[in-house]
C-alpha positions as CSV (number, residue, x, y, z in Angstrom):
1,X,0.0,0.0,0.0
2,X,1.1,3.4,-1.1
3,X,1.0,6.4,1.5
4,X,0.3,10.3,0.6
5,X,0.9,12.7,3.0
6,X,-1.5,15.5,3.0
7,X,0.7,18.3,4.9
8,X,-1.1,21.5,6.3
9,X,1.0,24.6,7.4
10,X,-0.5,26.2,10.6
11,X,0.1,29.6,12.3
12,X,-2.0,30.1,14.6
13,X,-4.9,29.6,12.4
14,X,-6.9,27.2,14.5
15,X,-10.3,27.9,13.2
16,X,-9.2,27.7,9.3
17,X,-7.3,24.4,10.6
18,X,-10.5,22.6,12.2
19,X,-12.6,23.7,9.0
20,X,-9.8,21.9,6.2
21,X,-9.6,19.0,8.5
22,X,-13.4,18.6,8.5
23,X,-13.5,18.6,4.7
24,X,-10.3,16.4,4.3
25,X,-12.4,13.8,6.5
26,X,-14.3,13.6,3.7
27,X,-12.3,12.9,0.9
28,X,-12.2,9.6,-0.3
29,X,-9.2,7.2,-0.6
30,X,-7.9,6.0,-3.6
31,X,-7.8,2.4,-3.9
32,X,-4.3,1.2,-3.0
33,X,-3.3,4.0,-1.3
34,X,-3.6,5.3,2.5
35,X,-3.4,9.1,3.3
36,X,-1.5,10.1,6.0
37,X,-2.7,13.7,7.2
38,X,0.3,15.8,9.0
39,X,-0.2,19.5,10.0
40,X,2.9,21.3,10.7
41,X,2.7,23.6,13.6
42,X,4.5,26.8,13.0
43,X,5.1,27.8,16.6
44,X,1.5,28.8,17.3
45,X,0.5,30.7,20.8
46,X,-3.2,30.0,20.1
47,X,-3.0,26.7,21.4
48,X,-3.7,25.1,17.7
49,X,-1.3,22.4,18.0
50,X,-2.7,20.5,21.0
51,X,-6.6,21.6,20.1
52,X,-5.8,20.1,16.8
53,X,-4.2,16.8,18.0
54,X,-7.2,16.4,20.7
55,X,-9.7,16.7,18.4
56,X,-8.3,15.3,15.1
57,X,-6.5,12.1,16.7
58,X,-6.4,10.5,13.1
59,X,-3.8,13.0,12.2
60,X,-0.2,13.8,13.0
61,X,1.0,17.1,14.1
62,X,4.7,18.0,13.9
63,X,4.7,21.0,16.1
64,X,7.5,23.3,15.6
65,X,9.5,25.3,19.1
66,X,8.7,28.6,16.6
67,X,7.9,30.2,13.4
68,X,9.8,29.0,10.5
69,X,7.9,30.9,8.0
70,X,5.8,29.4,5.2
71,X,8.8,27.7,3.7
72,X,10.6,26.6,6.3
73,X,7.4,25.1,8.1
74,X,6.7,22.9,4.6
75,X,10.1,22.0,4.5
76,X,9.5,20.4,7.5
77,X,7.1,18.8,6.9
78,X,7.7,17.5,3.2
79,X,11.2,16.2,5.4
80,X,9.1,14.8,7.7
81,X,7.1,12.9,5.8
82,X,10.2,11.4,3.3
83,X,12.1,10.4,6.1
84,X,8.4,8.2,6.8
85,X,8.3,7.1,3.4
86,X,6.0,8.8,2.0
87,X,5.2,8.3,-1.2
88,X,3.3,11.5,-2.7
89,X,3.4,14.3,-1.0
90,X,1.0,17.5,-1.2
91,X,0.7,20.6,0.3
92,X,-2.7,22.3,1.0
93,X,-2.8,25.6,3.0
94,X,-5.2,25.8,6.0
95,X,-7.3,28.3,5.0
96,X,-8.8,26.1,2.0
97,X,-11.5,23.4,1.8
98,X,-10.7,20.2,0.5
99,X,-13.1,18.8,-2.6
100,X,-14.4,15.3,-1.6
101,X,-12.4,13.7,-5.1
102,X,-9.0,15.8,-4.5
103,X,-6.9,12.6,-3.2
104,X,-8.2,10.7,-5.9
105,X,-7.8,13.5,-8.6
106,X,-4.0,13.6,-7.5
107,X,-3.3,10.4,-7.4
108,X,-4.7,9.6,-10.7
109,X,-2.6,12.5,-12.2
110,X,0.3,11.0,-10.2
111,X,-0.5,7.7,-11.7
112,X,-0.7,8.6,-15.0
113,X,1.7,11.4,-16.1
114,X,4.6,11.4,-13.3
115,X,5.7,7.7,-12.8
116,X,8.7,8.7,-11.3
117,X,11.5,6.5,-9.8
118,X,14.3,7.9,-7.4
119,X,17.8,5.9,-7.1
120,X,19.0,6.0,-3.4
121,X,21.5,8.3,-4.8
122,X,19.0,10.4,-5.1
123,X,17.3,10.0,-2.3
124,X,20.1,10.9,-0.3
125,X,20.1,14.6,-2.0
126,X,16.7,15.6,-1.2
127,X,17.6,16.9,2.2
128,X,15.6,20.4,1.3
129,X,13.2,21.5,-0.8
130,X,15.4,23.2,-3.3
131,X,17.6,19.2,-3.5
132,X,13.9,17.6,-4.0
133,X,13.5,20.7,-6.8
134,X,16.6,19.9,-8.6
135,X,16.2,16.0,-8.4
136,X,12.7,16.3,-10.0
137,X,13.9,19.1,-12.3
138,X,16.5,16.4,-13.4
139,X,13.9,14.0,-13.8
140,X,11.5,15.7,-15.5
141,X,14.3,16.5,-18.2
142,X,15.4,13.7,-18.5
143,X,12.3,12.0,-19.4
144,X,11.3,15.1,-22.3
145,X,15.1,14.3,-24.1
């Protein structure tokens, strides 16, 4: 079985959390696949991190000691979830809702035009977004030569 990880920046947006979370309940699962839901705590004061563990125990929350920024927090989390095995990744803000299909819908595009494959070579240089940027880059012109 195949894992994507859903990852959700938060910054002390606890009500635009809870609402995403609520529609990402609702999505369906493509068949083959699991969804692993992570939102990355940014080094909230509103209490968000622990509200949202309490309440959504089906997710994870990677909470952060303080505000890394919008790039830094997904960097941590698109780390996190490689270093779990993840394999698809996506990125949703937290003040979106999620359409019921939108797993399926990206795993079917997944499936279908990006049926990549990373050497361990590879692997081993996506250590930051701008590494996993410049791996796919490669990829992706390699495969239109």
């Amino acid at each position: 079985m195949k894992t994507l990880a859903a990852i959700v920046l938060n910054w002390n947006g606890l009500s635009d959390t809870r609402a995403l979370l609520g529609t990402l309940r609702n999505c369906a699962t493509p068949e083959g696949w699991r969804v692993h839901v992570m939102v990355v705590d940014n080094g909230s004061g509103d209490g968000s991190a622990t509200a949202l563990a309490r309440e959504f125990p089906e997710i994870e929350v990677l909470a952060l000691p303080e505000n890394r920024r919008f790039a830094g927090g997904n960097n941590a989390g698109l780390l996190h979830a490689l270093g779990a095995g993840a394999d698809a990744m996506m990125l949703l803000n937290n003040d979106t809702e999620a359409d019921p299909q939108l797993f399926a819908r990206l795993v079917l595009a997944l499936e279908q035009e990006f049926d990549l494959q990373f050497e361990p070579e590879e692997m081993d240089q996506m250590h930051s977004i701008s590494h996993i940027i410049n791996v796919l880059e490669n990829k992706l012109n390699h495969r239109s030569s």
